[in-house]
C-alpha positions in Angstrom: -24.8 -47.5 -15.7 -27.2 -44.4 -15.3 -27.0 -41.3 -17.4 -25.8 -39.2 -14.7 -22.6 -41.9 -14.4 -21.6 -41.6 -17.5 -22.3 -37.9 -17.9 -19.7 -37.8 -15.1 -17.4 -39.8 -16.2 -17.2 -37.1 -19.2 -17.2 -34.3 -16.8 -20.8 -33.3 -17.2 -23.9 -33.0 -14.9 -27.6 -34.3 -16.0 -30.4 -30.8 -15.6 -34.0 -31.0 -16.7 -36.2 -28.1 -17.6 -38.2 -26.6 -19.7 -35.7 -24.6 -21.3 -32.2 -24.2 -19.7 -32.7 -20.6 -17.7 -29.7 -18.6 -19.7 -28.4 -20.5 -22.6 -28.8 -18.4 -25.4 -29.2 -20.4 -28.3 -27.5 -18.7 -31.1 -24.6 -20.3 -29.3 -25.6 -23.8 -29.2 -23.9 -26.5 -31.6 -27.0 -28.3 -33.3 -26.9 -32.2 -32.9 -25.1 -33.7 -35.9 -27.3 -37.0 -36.5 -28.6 -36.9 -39.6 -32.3 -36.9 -38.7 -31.5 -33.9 -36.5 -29.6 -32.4 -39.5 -32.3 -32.2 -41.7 -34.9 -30.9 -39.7 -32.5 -28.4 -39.1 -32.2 -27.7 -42.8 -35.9 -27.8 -43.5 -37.3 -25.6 -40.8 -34.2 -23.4 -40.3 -34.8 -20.9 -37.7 -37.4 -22.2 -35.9 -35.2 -25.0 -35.1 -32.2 -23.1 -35.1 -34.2 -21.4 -31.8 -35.4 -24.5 -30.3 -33.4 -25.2 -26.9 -36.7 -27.1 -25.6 -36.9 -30.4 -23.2 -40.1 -32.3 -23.0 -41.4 -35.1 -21.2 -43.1 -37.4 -23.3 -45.2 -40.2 -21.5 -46.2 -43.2 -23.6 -49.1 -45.2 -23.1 -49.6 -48.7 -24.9 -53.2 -48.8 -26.4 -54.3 -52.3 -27.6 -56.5 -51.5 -30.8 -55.7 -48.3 -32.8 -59.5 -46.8 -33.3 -59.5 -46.9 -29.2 -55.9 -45.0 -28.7 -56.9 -42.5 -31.5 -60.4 -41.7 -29.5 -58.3 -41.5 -26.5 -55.9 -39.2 -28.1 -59.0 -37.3 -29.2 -60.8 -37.1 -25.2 -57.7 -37.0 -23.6 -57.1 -32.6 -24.8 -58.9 -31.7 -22.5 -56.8 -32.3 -19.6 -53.8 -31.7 -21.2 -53.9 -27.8 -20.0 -54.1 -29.3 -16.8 -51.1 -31.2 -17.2 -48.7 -27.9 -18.8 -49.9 -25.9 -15.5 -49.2 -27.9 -13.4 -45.3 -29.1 -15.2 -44.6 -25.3 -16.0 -41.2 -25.1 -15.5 -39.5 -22.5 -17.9 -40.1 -19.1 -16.9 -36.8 -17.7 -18.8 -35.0 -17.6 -21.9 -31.8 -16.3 -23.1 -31.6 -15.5 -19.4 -34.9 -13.1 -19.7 -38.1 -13.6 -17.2 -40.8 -14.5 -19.9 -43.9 -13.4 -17.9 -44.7 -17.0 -18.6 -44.8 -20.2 -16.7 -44.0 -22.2 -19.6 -41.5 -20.6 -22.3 -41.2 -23.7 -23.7 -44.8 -24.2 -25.1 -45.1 -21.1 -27.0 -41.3 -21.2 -28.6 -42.2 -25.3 -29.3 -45.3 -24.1 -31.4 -43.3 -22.1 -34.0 -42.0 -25.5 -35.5 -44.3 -27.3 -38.1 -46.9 -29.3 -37.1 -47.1 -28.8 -33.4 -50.0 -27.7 -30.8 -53.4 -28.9 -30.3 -54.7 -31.4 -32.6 -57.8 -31.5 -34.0 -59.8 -35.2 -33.5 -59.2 -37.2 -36.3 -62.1 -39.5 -34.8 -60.9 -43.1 -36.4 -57.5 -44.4 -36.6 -57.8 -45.0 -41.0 -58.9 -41.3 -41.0 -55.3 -40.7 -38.6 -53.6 -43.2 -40.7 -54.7 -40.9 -43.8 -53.2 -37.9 -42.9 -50.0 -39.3 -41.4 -49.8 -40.8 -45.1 -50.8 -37.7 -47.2 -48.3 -36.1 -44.9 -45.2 -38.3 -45.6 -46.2 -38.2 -49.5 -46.5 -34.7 -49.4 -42.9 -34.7 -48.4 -44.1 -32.3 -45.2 -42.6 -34.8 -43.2 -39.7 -37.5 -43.2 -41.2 -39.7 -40.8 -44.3 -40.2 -38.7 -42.4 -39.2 -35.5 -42.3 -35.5 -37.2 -45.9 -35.2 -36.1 -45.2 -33.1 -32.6 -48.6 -32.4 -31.3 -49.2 -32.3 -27.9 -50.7 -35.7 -28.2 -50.3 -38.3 -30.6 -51.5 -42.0 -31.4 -47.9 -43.2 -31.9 -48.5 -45.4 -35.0 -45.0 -46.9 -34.4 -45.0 -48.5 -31.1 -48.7 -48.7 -30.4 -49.1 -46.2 -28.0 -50.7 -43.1 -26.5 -48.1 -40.3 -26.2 -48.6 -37.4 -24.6 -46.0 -34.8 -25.2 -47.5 -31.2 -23.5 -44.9 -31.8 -20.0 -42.1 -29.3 -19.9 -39.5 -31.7 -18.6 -38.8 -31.9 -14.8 -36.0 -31.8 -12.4 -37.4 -33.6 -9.2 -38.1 -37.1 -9.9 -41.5 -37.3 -7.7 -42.8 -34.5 -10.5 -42.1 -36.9 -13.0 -44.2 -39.8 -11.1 -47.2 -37.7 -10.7 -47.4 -36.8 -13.9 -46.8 -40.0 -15.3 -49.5 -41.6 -13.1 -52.0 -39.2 -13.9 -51.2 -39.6 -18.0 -51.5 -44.0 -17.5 -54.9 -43.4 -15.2 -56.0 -41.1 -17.7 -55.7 -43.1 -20.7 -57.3 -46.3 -18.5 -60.5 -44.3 -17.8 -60.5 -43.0 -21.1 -59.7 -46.8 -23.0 -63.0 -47.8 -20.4 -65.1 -44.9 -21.4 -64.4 -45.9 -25.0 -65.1 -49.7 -24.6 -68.3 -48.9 -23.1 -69.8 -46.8 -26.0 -69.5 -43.7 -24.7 -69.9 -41.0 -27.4 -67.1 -38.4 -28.7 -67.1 -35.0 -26.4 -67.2 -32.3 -28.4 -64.6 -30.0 -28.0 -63.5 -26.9 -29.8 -60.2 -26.4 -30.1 -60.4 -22.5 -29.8 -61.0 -23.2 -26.2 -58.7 -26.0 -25.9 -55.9 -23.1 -27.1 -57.6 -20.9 -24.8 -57.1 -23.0 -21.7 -53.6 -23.8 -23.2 -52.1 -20.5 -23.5 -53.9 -19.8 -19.6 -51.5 -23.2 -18.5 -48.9 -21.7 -20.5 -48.9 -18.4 -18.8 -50.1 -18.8 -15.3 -49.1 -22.2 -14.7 -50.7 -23.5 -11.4 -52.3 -20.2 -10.7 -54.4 -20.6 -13.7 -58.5 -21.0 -13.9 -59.3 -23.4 -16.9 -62.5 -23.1 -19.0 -64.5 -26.2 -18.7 -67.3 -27.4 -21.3 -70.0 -26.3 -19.0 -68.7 -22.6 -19.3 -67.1 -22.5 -15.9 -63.8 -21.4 -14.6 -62.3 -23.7 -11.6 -59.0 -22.8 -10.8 -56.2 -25.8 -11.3 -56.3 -27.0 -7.8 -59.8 -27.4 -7.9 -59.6 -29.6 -10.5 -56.7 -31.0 -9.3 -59.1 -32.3 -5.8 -61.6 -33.5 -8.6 -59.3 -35.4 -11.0 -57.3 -37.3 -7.8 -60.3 -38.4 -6.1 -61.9 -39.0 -9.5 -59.3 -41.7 -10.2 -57.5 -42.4 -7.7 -54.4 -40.9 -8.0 -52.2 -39.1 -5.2 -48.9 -37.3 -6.7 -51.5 -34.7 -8.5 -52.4 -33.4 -5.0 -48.6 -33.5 -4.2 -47.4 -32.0 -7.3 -49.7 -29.0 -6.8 -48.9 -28.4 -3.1 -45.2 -28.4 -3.6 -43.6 -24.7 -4.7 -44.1 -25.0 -9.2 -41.4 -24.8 -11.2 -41.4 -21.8 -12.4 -42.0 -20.1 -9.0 -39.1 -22.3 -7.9 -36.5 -21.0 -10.6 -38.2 -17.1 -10.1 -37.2 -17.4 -6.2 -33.8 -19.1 -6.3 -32.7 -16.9 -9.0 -34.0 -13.5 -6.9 -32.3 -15.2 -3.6 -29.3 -16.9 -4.6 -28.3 -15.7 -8.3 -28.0 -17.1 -11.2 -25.3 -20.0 -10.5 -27.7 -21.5 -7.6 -30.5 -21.8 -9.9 -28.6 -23.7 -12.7 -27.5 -26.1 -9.7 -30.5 -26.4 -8.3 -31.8 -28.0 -11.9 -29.4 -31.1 -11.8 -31.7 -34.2 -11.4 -32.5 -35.7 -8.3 -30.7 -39.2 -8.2 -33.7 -41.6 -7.5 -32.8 -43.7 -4.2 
């Protein structure tokens, strides 16, 4: 039985974005499992405020030194990946300005954003630890950067996706994260050396993906500027991969949301975020 069966069968309907376009959240009933419960008690109103929907794509990894290098390389094209998921131009019912609402209201929680490179998975392994002893955390899986070595399950995760109501969105992105971390786990099992990146640009290019979505230029290590579809040609011809190119030829989803809400009002564009059912 899918989700959207048994959502039915309870009289409800299955929508994926970023943020839902008008729920304000001061209204919303917070999840009463108990690891939902306590976050909610130790972060108060940061949580209290969250009303965000990721997509997180999982990798598996085979050695834990490899996945946390990989974790490290793969920032750079994570900016990449918000611009071209953007899909939460409003909250509380309000037009943002921004192609992804979601990223900046996900950041005011604890531990979130851009990681630094931890470089080796003991020196990971150390933090994680010092942050569970500290009692910052209650478990590993409270560690919500943008990506993560998942220490758990052995896997790649990468978490910057604002979640996605048409299933081929969700295909191209998740092809593009599994060739990614494939060139990447090759790069690293040939000896190739640690790009060094500062994260001041890596938040530069973030909040650019985060406010302009597809219509964004990214800053690259060599100090230029392409704009995303440029580097959308490069990257799918680079690996191989063909629901990039689609992705960013189809109407984004925040341009979507902006146009059905000005054409067709506000009940059109809630519909129009039910998931696709995938044939």
């Amino acid at each position: 039985k899918t989700l959207q069966e048994y959502a039915a069968e309870h009289g409800f309907q299955i929508a994926a974005a970023g943020i839902h376009p008008a729920a304000d959240w001061r209204l919303q009933e917070h999840a009463e499992k108990p690891r939902y419960r306590s976050q909610l008690d130790r972060i108060q109103y940061p949580q209290h405020r969250n009303t965000t929907a990721g997509l997180h794509v999982h990798v598996g990894v085979d050695d834990p030194d490899k996945a946390v290098w990989i974790s490290d390389e793969i920032r750079r094209y994570l900016p990449l990946i918000l611009a071209l998921s953007a899909n939460s131009p409003f909250w509380n019912g309000f037009d943002t300005g921004l192609s992804s609402a979601r990223a900046k209201i996900f950041e005011n929680l604890p531990n979130t954003g851009m990681p630094t490179a931890f470089e080796t998975y003991e020196a990971y392994r150390d933090f994680e630890q010092q942050m569970l002893k500290t009692g910052s955390i209650k478990d590993s899986g409270e560690l919500w950067y943008d990506v993560r070595p998942h220490t758990g399950i052995g896997t790649v995760e990468v978490r910057i996706p604002d979640s996605q109501d048409r299933v081929g969105h969700v295909d191209a992105l998740v092809e593009y994260v599994h060739a990614l971390v494939l060139d990447l786990a090759a790069r690293y099992e040939d000896g190739a050396a640690q790009t060094d990146l500062r994260r001041e640009l890596l938040d530069e290019n973030k909040w650019r993906a985060t406010r302009y979505g597809q219509t964004a230029d990214l800053i690259q290590p060599d100090g230029s500027t392409p704009s995303v579809g440029e580097i959308v040609d490069r990257e799918a011809d680079r690996l191989g991969v063909t629901g990039l190119k689609d992705m960013y030829d189809a109407e984004s989803g925040a341009e979507r949301q902006r146009r059905i809400l000005e054409e067709s009002g506000a009940a059109a564009l809630r519909e129009a975020l039910l998931i696709e059912p995938r044939i």
